[in-house]
N, C-alpha and C positions, 0 to 999 in steps of 0.2 A: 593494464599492468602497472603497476604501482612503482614509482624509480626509489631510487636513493635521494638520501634527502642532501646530496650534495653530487659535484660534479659534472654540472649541469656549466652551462656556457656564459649565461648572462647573468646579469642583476635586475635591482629593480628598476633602474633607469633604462639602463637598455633593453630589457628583457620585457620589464610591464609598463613602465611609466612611457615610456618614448612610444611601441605599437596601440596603447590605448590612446594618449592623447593626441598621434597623428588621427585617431580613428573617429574619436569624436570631434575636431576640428574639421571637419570635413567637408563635404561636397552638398551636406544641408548650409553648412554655414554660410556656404559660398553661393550656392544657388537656389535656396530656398527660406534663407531664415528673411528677408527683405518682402518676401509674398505672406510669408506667416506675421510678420505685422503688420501690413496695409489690411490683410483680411480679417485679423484679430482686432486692432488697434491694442496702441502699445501698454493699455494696463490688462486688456488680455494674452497679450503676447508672454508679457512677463510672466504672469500667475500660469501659463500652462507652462513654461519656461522652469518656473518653481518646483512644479507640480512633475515635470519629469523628473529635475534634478532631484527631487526627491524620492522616490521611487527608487532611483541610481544610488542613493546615497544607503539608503534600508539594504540594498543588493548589496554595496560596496563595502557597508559593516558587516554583513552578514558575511561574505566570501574572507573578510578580513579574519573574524572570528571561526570560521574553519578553517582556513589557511595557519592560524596560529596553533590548532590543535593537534594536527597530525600535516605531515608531511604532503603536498597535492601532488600527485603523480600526473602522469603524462594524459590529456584529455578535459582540463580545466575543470567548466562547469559541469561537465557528465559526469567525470572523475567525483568529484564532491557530491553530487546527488546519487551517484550510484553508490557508493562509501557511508551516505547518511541515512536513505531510502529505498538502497535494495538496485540489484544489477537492470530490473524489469524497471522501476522506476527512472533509472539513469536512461534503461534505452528509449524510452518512453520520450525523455525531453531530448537526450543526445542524439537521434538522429534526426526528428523535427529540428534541433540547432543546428548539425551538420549543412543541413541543405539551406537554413537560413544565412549562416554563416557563406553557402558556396552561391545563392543571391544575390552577400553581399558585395561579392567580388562584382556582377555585373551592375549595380547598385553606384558603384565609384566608377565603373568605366564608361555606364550612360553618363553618367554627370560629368566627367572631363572630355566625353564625345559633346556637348551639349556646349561648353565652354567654349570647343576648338572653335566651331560652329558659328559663334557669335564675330569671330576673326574672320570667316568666310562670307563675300557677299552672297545673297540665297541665290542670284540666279547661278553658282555653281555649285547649290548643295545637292543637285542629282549628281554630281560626278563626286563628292566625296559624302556618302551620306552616313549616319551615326553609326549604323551598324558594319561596315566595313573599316572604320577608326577605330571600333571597339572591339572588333575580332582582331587587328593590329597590337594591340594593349593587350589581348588579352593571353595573346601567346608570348609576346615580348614578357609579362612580369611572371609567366605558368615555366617561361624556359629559366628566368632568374633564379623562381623559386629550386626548381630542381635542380640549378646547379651550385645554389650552397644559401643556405636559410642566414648564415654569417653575415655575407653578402650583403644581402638584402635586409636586414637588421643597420648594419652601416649605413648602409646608403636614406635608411630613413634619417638619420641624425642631417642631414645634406637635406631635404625635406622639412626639416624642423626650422630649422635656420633661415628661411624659405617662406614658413608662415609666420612666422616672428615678424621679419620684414616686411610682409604684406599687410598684418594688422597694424604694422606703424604707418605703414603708406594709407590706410583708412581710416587709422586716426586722426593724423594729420591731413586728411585733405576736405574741403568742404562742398556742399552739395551746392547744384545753380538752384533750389526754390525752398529757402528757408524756409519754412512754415510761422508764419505770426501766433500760430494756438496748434498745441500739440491734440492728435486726435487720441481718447484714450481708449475708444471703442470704435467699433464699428460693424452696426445692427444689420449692415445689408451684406455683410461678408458671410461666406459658407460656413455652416455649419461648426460649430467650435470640437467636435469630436476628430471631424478631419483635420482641421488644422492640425491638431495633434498628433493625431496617425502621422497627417506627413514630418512633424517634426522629433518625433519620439524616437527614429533611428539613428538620430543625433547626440543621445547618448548611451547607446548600446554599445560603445565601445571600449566600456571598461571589462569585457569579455575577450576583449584581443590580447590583451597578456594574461589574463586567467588562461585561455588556453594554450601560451607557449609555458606553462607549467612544469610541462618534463622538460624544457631545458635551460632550468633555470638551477643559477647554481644552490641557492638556500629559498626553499619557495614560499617558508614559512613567515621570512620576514620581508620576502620581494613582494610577494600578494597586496599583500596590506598598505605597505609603504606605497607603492607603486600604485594602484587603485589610486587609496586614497587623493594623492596627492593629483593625479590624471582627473579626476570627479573635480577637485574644488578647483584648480586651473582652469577647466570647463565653463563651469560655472561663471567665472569672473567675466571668463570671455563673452560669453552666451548670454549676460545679465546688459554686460556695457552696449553689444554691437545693437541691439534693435531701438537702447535710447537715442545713440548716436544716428542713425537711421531713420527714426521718429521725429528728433530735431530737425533734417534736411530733407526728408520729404514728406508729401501728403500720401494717404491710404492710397489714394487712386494710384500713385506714381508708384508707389511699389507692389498691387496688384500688377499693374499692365508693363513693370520694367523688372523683369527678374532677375536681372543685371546693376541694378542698383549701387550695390557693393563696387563694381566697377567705375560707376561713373564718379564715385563721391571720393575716390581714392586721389591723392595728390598724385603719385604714381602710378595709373592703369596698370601697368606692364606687373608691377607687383605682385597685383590681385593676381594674374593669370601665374604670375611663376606660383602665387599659393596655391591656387586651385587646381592645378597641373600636379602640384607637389603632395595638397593633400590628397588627392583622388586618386592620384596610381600610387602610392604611400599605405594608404587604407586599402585598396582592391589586393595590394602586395599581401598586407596585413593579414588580409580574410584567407588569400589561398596558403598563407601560413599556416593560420592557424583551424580552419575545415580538415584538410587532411588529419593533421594531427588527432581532432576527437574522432574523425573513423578509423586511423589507427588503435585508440582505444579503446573502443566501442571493437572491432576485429576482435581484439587481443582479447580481452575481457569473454570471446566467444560469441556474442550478440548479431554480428554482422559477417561475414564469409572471410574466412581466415586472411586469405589472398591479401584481402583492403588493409589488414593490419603490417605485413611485411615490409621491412625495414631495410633500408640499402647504408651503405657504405658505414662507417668508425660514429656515424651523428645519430644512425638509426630513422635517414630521413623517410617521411612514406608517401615514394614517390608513384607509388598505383592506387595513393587516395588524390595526389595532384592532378594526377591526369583525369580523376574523376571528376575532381570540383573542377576544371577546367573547360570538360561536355557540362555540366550543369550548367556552367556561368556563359557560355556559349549561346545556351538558350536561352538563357535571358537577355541577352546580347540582342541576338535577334528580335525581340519580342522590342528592346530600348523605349519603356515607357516608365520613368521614374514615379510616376503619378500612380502606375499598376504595381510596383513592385514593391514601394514601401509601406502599402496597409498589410502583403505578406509579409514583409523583416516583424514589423509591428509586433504583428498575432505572436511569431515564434517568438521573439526575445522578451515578450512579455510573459510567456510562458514559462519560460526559460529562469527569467528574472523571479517569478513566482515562483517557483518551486525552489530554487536555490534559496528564497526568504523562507521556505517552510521546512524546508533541510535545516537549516540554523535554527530557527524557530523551535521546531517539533525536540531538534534534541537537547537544547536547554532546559524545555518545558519537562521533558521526560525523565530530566536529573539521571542521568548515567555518570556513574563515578567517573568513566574515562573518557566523558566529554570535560576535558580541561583549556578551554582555550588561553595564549595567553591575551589575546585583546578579547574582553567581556563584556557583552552587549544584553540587554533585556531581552525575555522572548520577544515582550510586547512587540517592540522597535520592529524583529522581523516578520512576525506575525503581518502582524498591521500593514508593511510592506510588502508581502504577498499575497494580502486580499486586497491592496490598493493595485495590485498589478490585474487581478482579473477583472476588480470592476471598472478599470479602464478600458480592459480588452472587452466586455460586454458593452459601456461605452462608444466606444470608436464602430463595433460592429457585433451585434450580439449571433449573427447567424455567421459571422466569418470563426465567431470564437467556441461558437458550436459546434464546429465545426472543424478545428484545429482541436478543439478537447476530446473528440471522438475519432480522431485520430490519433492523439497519445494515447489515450485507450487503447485502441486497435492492438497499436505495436506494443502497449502492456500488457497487454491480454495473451499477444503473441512471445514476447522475452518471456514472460514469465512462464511457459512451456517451455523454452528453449535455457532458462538459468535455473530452472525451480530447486536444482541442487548448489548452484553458485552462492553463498553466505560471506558477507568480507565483513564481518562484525559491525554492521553495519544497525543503525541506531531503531530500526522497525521494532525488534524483541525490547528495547527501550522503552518505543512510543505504547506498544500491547500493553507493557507490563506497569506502568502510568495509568493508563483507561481502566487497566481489571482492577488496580490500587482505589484509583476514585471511585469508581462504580460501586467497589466494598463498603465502601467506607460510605457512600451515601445510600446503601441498603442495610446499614445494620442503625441509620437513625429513621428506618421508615420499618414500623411494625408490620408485623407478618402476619398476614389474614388466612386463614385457612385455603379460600378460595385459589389462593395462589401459589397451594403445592403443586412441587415438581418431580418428580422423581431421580434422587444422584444417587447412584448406584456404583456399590462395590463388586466385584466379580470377584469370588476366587476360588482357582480353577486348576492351578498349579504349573505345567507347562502347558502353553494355550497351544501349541503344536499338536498334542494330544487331544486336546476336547474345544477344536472349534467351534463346537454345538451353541458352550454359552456365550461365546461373541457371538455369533449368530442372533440369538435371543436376546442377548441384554441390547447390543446396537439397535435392534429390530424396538425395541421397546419402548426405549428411552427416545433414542432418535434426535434431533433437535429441543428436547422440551427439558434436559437438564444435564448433566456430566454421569461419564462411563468412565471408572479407572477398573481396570484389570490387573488383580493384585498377584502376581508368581512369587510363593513365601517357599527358601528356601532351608530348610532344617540344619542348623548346626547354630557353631559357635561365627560369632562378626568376626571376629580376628583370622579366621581360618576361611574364609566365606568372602570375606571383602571386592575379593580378586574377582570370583566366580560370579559374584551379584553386577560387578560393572560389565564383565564380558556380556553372561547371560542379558543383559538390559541392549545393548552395545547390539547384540544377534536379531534381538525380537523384537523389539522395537519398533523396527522403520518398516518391518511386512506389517505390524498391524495397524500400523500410521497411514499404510498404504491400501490397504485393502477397507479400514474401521474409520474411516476420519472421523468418527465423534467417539471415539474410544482411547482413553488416555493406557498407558503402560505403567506399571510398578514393580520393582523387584525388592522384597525383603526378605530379610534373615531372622527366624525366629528357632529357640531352644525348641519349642512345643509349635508344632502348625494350627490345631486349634485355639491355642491361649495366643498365639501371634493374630492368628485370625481377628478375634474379642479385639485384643490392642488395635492392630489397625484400623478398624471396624470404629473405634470410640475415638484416634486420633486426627485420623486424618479428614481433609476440609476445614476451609474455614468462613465462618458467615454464615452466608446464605445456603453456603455450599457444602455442609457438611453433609456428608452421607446418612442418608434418612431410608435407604434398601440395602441388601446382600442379597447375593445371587450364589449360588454354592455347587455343586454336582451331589447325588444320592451316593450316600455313604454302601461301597461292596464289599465291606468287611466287617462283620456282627459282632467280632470281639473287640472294634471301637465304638462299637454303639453308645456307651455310655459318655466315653467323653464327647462322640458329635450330639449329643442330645444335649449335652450340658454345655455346648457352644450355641446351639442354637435357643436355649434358655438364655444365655448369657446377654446375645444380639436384641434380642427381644424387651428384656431388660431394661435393653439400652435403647431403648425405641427405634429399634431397627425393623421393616418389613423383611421377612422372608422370603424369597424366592427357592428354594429346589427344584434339581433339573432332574430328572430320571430319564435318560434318553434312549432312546431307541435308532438304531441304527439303520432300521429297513427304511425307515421311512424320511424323506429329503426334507427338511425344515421347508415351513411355507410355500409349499409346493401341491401340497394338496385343497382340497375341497370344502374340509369340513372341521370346524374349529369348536370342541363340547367342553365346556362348565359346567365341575359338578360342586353347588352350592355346600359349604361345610364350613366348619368352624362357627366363630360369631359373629355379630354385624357389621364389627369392620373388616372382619375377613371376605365376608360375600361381599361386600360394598370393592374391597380390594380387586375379588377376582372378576366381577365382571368391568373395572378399571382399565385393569391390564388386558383384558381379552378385546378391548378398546382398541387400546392403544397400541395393540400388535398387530390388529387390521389394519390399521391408518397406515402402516406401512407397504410401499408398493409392491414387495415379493409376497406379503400377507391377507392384500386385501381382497381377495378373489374368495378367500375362505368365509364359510357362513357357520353364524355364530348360533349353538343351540345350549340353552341355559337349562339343566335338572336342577328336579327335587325327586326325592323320594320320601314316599307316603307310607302309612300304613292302612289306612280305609277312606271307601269313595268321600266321606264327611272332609277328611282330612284334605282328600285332592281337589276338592271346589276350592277350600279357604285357598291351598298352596296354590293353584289358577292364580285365583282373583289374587294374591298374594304378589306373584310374580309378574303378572301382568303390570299390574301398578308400580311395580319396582324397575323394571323396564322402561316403562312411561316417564316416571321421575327420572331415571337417569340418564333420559334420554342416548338410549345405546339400541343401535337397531340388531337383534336376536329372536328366533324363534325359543316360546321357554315352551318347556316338555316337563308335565308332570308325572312322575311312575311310581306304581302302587307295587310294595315289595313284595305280597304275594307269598309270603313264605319263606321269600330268598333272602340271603347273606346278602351285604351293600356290594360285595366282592361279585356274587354272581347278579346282579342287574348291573354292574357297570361295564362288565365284559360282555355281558348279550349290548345293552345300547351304544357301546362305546366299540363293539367290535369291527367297525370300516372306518371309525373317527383316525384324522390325523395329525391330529395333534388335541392336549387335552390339559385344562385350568383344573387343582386341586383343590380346596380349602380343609387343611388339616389345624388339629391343637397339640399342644404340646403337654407333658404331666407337669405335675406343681415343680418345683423347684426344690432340689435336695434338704436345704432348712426343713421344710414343710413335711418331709417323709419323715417326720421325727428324727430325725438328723443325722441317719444312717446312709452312706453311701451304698453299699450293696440292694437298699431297696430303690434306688433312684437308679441305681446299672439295670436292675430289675426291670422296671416300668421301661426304660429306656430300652431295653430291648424286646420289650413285648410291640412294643411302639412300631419300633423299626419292623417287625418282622411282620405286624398288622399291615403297613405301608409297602411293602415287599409283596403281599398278596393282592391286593387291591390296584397293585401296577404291574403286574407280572406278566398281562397279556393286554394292556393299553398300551396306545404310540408314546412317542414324547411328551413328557408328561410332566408341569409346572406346577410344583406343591404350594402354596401359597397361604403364610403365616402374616397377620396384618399386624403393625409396632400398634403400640399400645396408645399414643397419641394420634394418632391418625384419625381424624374428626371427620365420618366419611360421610354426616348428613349434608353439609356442607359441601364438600371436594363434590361426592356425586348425587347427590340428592339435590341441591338449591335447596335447603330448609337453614331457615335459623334459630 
């Protein structure tokens, strides 16, 4: 749920800057950045040292730059990828973070079990052993949190003050075995992915004030500020301790003493208030901030309402603490640092990526109302979240295979469960960039015939009415080019305006629902034939412009003239025609037997046996068997039309039975109703009369023809099934499209 963008409790110091940089000074620095040099050596240590902070810093401008764009509500880095990439994509990284996040709680509390530890001599570590210390912590900071987030925000500033003082006590104090030559490698140390792994969750906590977001009082300028300045504090830290540590001892001693840090301290006692302070500071941190993005992830609908509810005047949610609390429980028990942080790893690298492609993707996409006010290159975030996966492929390519088919999973699953949730979020952005490019480098690559498509106009009028031709055109088309379904309604725009948004507004989302490759259109035209023509020649663009119509059979004779002189018109304009003459007994694609009767010219037969193609490839269609006529006048005639269509079959490689028939005496009308009489469904090829000019330029001889037309076509369909007339556009090169001839 999305807050206000004010009224919220903290700032950036307190709110982001203080729980991130307790989070990244933490329980690596203290008990593991001393083994991450001995096993690196110190000019490895540094460069993966870089190479995180790097990573953090692309996340850290990235989160900055969304944060200055719009207000981040309650849920941090979910909030921002669900906002940027969709509710499905947020729950995708949000709850792989949630549980990372609730990890990380037992993550600090192994590591200050582990400190206490080293204050015990071992022969009494079976009476107090790590995981009984860390169920201890882990309900002492689970009851803090629940009894006031304020609290526990204060109490880290006491914390901070705490590692301050302990980095002076190890600055100032010196090691017993100065080293005479610094080591800056070291070839026998594990593997350099792992060192990484274990050191990488060392800066993953510039994610802990990202997600106290909702309760911050202006988050727009807390983010950024606060980030920021938590990363390069980091840094400073994180760059200086392993030289200083490299100075005073050798590789071996800080492999085999992971206590290091301790002993080089002028003050021991220091170190331990630090790592005391940073470890339950950060574990405080995590059950902060976990709850909160399943609060958000609840609310948003993604997760069981329950997890999202809020208690008292703060909104706190305290039945996601109690959850991250059994999570971090079980990690407790398990108390293996070495096991739990190549899982923080995987998630926050994930985590970390997608938030760089969230920033990334909507620069790239130029949406007017992506305005941030800190402006960052895509490049920058791009780059930084393919540096995050090919780390994570890095460190563990089967862990990260593994963690990515898991986002999947729960994408695959939000997105059933949000598929109507939309927060304006930047996806219709990133689409609408791709179809832009895509255009634009298909209208500098010429168009070879071989590689027509079929885009197709329907129009049909209210498609409530004549399901038949979504039926057919989806069926047809299918994946191989665009379906718009034109509903033209007659009048004047001004009077119409209203009626055109509801109408659209009504029919739309059932045919979105039922047609997914079937786009919706609502116009207003004076004339519905001449509106027809219009839309017919406007609409598309590119590649994409409509190159079919698809129409319904005209049941009214005293408009024959003008649909004749619409379908003159289409044709004209290199449009294919499609007419539907439907018949109602019989269930579209349902039955057995699919007949072609060859007519017209060569690109019309070339057409009809196309589409009689392309309507079996479809799975409600392809059970039907395709039988291709001619009709002949004498045996002479019916060898050639054989051998004729035989071969024309063969070239066009289309599997049909062809059937030659000798008329015998008969009208074309009575051989297509004896052969066609069990057919269910049936391909026409008709021609249309010259064009009005050409009848010496009298209209009543062109209504004329025009309805002799019609009413010739009215006989000849009278007692066939559903039945597709099929007129081929005048550019339509069909030795090519279906022949292979050049």
């Amino acid at each position: 749920m999305e807050q206000p963008a004010s009224g919220g409790r903290f700032g950036a110091f307190g709110g982001v800057f203080t729980p991130s940089i307790l989070t990244i000074l933490g329980v690596v620095m203290y008990m593991r950045l001393g083994w991450v040099t001995g096993q690196a050596g110190l000019a490895w240590a540094l460069g993966i040292i870089v190479v995180a902070h790097l990573i953090s810093l692309a996340t850290g401008l990235s989160v900055a730059s969304i944060a200055t764009n719009r207000t981040v509500g309650a849920g941090g880095a979910y909030f921002m990828i669900s906002r940027a990439l969709g509710g499905a994509a947020g729950a995708s990284i949000g709850i792989p973070l949630f549980f990372a996040q609730a990890l990380s709680v037992t993550f600090y509390i192994v590591g200050f079990a582990e400190s206490v530890l080293q204050l015990v001599p071992p022969e009494y570590h079976p009476y107090c052993p790590a995981w009984a210390i860390g169920t201890l912590v882990n309900v002492g900071i689970t009851a803090l949190s629940l009894k006031s987030a304020d609290l526990a925000i204060k109490a880290q500033y006491v914390v901070m003050a705490a590692i301050v003082v302990s980095l002076v006590g190890l600055f100032t104090g010196q090691g017993p075995d100065f080293p005479t030559q610094i080591e800056w490698s070291n070839p026998e140390g594990v593997p350099k992915a792992l060192i990484f792994a274990a050191f990488f969750p060392a800066v993953t906590g510039i994610m802990a004030g990202v997600s106290m977001s909702g309760d911050l009082k202006d988050s727009r300028t807390a983010i950024p500020r606060g980030t920021l300045a938590a990363i390069a504090v980091g840094f400073v830290v994180y760059m200086a301790i392993p030289v200083w540590l490299a100075l005073s001892y050798s590789n071996s001693f800080l492999i085999e003493n992971t206590d290091a840090v301790f002993t080089l301290a002028s003050v021991p006692a220091t170190i331990y208030a630090g790592v005391w302070g940073a470890t339950l500071s950060s574990a405080l941190g995590s059950i902060l901030t976990a709850p909160r993005t399943l609060q958000a992830l609840a609310q948003d609908g993604l997760m069981p309402r329950v997890l999202g509810k809020g208690y008292g005047p703060a909104n706190e949610p305290r039945v996601g603490t109690v959850l991250t609390f059994a999570l971090a429980q079980v990690g407790v028990l398990l108390g293996d640092l070495d096991v739990i942080a190549p899982v923080l790893t995987m998630f926050f690298l994930a985590t970390y990526g997608v938030t760089n492609l969230a920033c990334g993707l909507q620069r790239w996409a130029a949406s007017p109302s992506f305005r941030p006010s800190f402006k960052i290159p895509a490049s920058i975030s791009l780059v930084g979240g393919a540096a995050c996966f090919y780390v994570m492929s890095m460190i563990d390519i089967v862990a990260m295979v593994v963690a990515l088919l898991l986002c999947g999973l729960i994408f695959a699953v939000a997105q059933r469960r949000a598929l109507g949730t939309t927060y304006g979020d930047a996806r219709h952005g990133i689409w609408s960039a791709l179809v832009r490019s895509a255009l634009h480098r298909l209208r500098r690559v010429e168009f070879h015939p071989l590689n027509w498509r079929p885009n197709l106009i329907i129009f049909g009028g209210d498609p409530e009415k004549r399901p038949h031709l979504l039926h057919i055109g989806s069926s047809l088309v299918q994946d191989r080019g665009l379906v718009t379904y034109f509903h033209l309604l007659k009048g004047d725009v001004a009077k119409l305006a209203q009626a055109r948004r509801e109408t659209f507004e009504r029919l739309e989302p059932p045919i979105r629902d039922k047609f997914a490759n079937v786009f919706f259109k609502v116009d207003v035209a004076e004339d519905i034939f001449r509106g027809a023509v219009t839309s017919a020649q406007s609409y598309g663009v590119g590649a994409f412009e409509a190159n079919c119509v698809m129409l319904g059979w005209t049941t009214k004779p005293e408009r024959a003239g003008a649909y004749v002189k619409m379908l003159q018109d289409l044709v004209m304009l290199d449009r294919a025609l499609m007419v539907v003459r439907y018949h109602p007994e019989k269930k579209l694609g349902e039955g057995k037997r699919l007949h072609v009767w060859l007519g017209g010219d060569e690109r019309t037969q070339a057409m009809l046996l196309l589409f009689a193609h392309l309507l079996t490839s479809h799975y409600r269609w392809r059970n039907m068997e395709i039988t291709v006529f001619d009709v002949v006048e004498s045996d002479q005639d019916k060898l050639e039309a054989q051998s004729h269509l035989h071969k024309l079959l063969t070239e066009a490689r289309i599997e049909a039975r062809p059937r030659v028939v000798l008329r015998q005496g008969r009208t074309l009308k009575q051989v297509m109703h004896v052969e066609s009489d069990e057919a269910d469904f049936a391909i026409v090829g008709f021609g249309l009369p010259e064009t009005a000019s050409d009848v010496e330029g009298y209209r009543e001889a062109a209504d004329a023809k025009a309805r002799e037309l019609v009413d010739e076509l009215d006989g000849l369909l009278e007692e066939l099934p559903t039945t597709l007339l099929v007129h081929s556009a005048r550019d339509f090169e069909h030795e090519q499209v279906l022949l292979d001839r050049e």
